[in-house]
N, C-alpha and C positions, 0 to 999 in steps of 0.2 A: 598499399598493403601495410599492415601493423608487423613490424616484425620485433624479435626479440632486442633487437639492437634499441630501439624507443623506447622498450621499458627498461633499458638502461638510464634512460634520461629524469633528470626530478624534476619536480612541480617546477623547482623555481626554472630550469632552463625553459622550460616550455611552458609553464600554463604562468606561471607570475609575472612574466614579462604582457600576456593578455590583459593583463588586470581581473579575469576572472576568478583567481586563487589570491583571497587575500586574510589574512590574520586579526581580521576588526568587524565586531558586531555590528549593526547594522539597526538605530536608532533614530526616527524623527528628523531621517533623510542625513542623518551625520555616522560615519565610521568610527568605530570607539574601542577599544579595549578597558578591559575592564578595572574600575576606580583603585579597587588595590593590586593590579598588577598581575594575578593570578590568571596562569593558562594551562588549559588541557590542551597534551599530546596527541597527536593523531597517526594513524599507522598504519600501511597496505599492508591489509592483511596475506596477501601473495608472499612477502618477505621478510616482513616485520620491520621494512626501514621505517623512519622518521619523515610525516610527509610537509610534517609543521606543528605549530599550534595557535590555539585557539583560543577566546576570552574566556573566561572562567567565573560569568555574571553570580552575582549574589540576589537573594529577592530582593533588596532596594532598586535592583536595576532592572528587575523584569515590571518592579512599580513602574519606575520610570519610560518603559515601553509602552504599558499600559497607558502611562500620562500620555506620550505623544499619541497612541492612539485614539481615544477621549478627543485629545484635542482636536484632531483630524474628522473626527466623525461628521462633525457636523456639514460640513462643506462637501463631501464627498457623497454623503446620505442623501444633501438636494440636488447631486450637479446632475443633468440631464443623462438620462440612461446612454443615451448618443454618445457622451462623451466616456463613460466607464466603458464601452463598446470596445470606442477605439483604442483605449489605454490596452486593454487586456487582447488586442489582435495585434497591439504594436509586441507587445512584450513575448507573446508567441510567436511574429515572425520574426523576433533578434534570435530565439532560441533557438527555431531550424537555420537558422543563417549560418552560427556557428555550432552543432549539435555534433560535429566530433570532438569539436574539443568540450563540452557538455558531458559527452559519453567519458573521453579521457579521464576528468575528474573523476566523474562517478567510480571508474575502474580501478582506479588508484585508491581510493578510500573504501569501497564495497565491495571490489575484488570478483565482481561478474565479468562475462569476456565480453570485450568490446563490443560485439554485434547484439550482444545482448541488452548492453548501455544504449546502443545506438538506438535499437526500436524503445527502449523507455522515453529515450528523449522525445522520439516522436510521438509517442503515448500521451508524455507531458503536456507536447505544445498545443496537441488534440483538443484539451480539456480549455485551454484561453480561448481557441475559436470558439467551442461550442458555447462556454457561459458571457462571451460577448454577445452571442447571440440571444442567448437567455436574457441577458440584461435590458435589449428590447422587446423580451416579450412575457414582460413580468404582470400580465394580465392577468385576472382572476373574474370567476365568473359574480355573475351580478346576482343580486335578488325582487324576490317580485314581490313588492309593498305588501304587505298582508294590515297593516294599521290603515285608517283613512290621513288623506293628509300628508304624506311622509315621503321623502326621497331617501331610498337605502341604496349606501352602494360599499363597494368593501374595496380594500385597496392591501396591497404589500407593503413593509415597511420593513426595513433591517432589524436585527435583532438588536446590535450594536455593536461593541466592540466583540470579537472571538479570539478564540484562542486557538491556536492549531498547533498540536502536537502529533509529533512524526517518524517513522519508522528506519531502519536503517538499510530494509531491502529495497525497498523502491525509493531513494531520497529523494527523485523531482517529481514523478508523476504524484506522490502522494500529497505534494506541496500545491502544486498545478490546481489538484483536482479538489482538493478543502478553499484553498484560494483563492480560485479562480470563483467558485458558487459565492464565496462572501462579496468578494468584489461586485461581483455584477449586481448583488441584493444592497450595494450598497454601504457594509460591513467596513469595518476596520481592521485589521489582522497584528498579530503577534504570533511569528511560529518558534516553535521550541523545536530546533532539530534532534534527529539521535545524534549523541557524543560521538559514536561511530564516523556519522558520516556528514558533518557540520559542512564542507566545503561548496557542496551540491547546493544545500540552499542558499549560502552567501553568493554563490554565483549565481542564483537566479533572482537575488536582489542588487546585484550590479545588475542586470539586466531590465529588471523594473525599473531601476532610478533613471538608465538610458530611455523606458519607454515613457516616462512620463508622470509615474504614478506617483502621485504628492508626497512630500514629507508626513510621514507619520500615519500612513495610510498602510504601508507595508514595513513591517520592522519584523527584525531578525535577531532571535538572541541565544548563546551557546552558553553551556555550563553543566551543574550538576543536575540532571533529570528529575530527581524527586524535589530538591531545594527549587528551582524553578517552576514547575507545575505546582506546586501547593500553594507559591504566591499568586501562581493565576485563579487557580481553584477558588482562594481565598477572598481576591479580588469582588466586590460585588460590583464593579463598573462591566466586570468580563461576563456578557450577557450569554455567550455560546462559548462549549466548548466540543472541537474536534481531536480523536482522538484515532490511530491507527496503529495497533500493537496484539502484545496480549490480554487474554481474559485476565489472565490475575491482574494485570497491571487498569488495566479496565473498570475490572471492579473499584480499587482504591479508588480513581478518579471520580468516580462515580459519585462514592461517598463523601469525597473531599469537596465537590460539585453540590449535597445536597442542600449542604445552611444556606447558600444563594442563589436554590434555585435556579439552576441555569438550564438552558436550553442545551442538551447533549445528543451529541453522534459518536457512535464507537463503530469501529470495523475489527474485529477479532478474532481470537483465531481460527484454526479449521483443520476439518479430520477428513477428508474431502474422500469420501467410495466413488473406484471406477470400476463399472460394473459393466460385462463384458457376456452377452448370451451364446447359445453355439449356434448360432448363425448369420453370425458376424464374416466380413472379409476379413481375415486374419492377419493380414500384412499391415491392412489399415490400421485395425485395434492397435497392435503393438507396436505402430509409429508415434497413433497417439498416445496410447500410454509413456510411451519414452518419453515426450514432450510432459504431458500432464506431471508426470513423476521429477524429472531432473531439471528441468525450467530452475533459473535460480540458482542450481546446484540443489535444489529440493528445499531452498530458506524461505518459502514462497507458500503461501495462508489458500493458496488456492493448492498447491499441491495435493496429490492422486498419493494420499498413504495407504491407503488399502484398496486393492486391487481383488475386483470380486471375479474369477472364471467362472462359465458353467463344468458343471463335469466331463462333459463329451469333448470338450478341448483342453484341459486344465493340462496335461503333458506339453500337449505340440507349444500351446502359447507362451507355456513358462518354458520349455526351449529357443523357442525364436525371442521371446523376450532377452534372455542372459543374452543369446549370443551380440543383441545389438546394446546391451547396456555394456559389454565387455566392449565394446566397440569407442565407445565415448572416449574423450582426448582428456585428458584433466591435467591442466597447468595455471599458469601466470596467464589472466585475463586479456594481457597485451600482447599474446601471442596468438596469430595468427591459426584460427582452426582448432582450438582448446575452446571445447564446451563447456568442460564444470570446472570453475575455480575455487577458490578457496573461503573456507565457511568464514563466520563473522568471528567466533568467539572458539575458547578454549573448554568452553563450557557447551558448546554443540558438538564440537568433536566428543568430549565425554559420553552426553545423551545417548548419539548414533552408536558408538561401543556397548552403551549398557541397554541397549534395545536389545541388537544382534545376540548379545551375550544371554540375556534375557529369553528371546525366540528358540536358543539352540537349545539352552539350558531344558526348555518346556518342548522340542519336538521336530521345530522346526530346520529346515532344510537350508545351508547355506550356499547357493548356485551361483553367486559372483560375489567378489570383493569380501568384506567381511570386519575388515580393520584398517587403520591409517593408512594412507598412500604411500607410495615410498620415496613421495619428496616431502614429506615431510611437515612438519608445521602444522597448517592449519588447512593442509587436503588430507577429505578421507573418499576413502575408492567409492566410487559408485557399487552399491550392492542390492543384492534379491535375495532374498527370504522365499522359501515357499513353504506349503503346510503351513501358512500363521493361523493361530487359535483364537480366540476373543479374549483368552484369559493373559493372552500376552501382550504388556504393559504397547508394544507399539501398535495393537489394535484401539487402545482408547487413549493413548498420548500422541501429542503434536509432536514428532520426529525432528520435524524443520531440517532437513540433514538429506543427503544422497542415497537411502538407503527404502527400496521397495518391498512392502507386505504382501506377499499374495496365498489368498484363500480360494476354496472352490466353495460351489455352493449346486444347488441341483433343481430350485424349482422358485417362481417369481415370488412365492411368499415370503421362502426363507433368506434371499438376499435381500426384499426392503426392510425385515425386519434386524437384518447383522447390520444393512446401511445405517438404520433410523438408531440404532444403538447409541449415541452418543451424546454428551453436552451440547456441541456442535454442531452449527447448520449453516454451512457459509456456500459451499458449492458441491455438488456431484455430477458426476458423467456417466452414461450411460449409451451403452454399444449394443445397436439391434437393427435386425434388416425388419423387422414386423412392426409396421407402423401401429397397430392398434395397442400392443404389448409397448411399446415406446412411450404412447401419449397414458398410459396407466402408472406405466412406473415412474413419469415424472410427474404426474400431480401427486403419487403419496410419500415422495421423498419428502423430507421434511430437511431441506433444503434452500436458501435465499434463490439459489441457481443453478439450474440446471441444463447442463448442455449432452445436449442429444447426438451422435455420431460424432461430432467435432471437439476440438482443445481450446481457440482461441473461441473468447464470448464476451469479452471486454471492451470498452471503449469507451470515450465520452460521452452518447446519447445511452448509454447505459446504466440503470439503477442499481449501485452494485452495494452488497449489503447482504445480511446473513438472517436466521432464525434464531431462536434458543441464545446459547451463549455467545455466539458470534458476532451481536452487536445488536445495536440500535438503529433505525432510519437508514436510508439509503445516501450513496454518494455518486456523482455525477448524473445526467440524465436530466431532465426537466424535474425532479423529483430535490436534484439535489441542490435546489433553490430553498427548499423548504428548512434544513438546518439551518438555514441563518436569515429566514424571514419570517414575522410574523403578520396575520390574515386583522387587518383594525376595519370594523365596522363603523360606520358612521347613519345615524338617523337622521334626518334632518325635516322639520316641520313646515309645509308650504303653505299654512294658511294666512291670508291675509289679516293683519291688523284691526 
């Protein structure tokens, strides 16, 4: 058991003696710090100590990532699918081997509670089995000669080198799940962690270098996020890029992305409606919604921001709702039995305040929490909102934060039309015992995904991806081979001489 005594402890007593916490980039199979010395600080956000730091790359040296992946392509693009297989199945079973102390990091730099690090890890290492498996079955269907004469066949080929840029709520699965699909396609990779949360992926490239995977096939580089990304952008060797964050940041990329043409994937934000009919099991709804809602501490693109009731339950549900979100633990992720830890930034505790403030101001109902925590920092209380309006900012902003919308609504037309309201189409959920009413309102959500009675809908054979502003193509799944391969025809003439 995790007790508070452990998170007394620093990186360095326990995880630097592993070799998994270490202060050097991670180039062309060589650990490096950066040419002029420069490092960014890192810091659990639980307390705000000092957890280390980290190199502080310049664009010469995300070139220079670049170069050793280039140079790595080539050998790795021919070597037998068989053998990219086993790399990426060795590399996902070092990572359940050791996946608390996995989770440890994560907790320390991300500040989710440990059990919650825990299922990411194995979220993570999901994603190496599955596109090992991918990797031998990168078949594509064939065609039927339509010319005389002619052998057509089509085959898969890497995109080339990628780019994978990453977020700071999920720091390995998001890494796993962009590079594990390159890998198996054959790709070369450079990921760009969040500054947030740099250590997670250094330690999952200790972990590749243990499983095998060449010099310069995986490289790792920290620094400043926009100076970094623009040199990859800029790059015309970096033939894909992956990206997982916000829309606005999304957009930039985009544009930085178009003088070279590159092959792009974005996963982005989300305004995710859970909608709730009155003839639902009630206990059930409000378990899930509490999961859908506070997952994360609520920093989480799939999260349940608005919460649709029918009228005929909109009292009892937003009562049994408060009373179990008043229930939730909120501390230091390393403590035993605390659900919501502590946000990322100083600038999401602000948002969550000027929502609530925002809601109240226009009408709404404050039923739990409302303001900071009373330990301080960087937890703010788990809270509910009821009576939210559309015209209030946290019905069409991403929240990201621990803090629940709930509206009523009275008939199936008018909640797909408040769901469909948004820029956004990343995920909704949807609570109904009437199967025919179920299969209606989830083909017109205008939604990447939609999960029907249930919270968890994720996973590795999963194509997970959004509509509208939420992104581009899909990731993971046999789907998510396609960001980073493309379909080459070949004709070829059989007539004899």
């Amino acid at each position: 058991m995790v007790t508070g005594k452990l998170a007394e402890k620093t990186p360095s007593d326990h995880l630097r003696g592993t070799g998994l916490m270490t202060d050097h980039c991670y180039i062309d199979g060589q650990w490096k710090k950066a040419a002029e010395g420069g490092v960014l600080d890192v810091y659990n956000p639980a307390d705000g100590t000092l957890l280390g730091s980290v190199p502080d790359l310049k664009a010469a040296e995300a070139i220079a990532a670049v170069d050793a992946a280039e140079k790595a392509l080539f050998s790795w693009a021919r070597a037998r699918p068989k053998e990219r297989a086993l790399k990426l199945r060795r590399w996902g079973e070092l990572m359940v081997a050791i996946r608390r102390d996995l989770a440890l990091v994560m907790t320390l730099e991300q500040g989710k509670p440990l059990a919650e690090a825990l299922g990411e890890i194995d979220y993570a290492a999901g994603f190496l089995e599955w596109f090992a498996g991918e990797a031998e079955r990168l078949d594509i269907d064939g065609i039927t000669p339509h010319l005389e004469a002619c052998d057509m066949r089509l085959t898969r080929v890497p995109v080339g080198v990628a780019a994978l840029i990453t977020p700071w709520n999920f720091p390995s699965a998001m890494i796993t799940r962009k590079a594990g699909a390159a890998l198996a396609a054959g790709c070369t990779v450079v990921i760009k962690p969040a500054p947030e949360t740099p250590y997670s992926a250094l330690a999952l490239a200790v972990l590749a270098e243990k499983a095998g995977i060449p010099a310069g096939v995986f490289n790792v580089i920290t620094g400043d996020a926009p100076v970094l990304a623009k040199a990859l952008c800029d790059d015309v060797r970096v033939r894909g890029l992956s990206f997982t964050g916000s829309t606005r940041v999304g957009r930039q990329l985009l544009e930085w992305s178009a003088p070279t043409i590159k092959r792009v994937s974005l996963e982005l934000g989300g305004q995710a409606p859970f909608i709730v009919f009155g003839d639902v099991d009630l206990e059930r709804a409000v378990t899930d919604a509490v999961v859908a809602k506070f997952q994360t501490s609520g920093q989480d693109c799939l999260a349940a921001n608005r919460i649709y009731l029918q009228d005929s339950i909109y009292q009892e549900f937003c009562w049994r709702f408060t009373a179990a979100t008043k229930r939730l633990k909120v501390g230091d992720g390393l403590i035993d039995g605390n659900e919501i830890g502590p946000l990322m930034h100083k600038t999401a505790i602000d948002k969550c305040l000027a929502h609530v403030e925002d809601a109240r101001d226009k009408g709404a109902r404050v039923l739990a929490g409302g303001g900071c925590h009373a330990l301080g920092g960087l937890f703010f209380e788990p809270t509910v909102l009821a009576d939210v309006t559309p015209d209030m900012s946290i019905s069409y902003e991403e929240t990201f934060g621990p803090v629940a919308a709930i509206s009523s609504f009275s008939s199936e037309e008018q909640v797909i039309g408040l769901a469909n309201a948004t820029e956004y189409g990343l995920a909704a959920y949807v609570h109904t015992r009437h199967g025919a009413r179920a299969s209606r309102v989830a083909s017109r959500l205008e939604f990447g995904m939609v999960a029907v009675n249930c919270v968890k809908m994720t996973g590795a054979p999963i194509p997970f991806g959004g509509m509208k502003q939420s992104g581009l193509g899909r990731e993971g799944g046999r789907h998510g081979i396609d960001a980073f391969s493309e379909i080459k025809y070949i004709c070829t003439s059989t007539e004899t001489d």
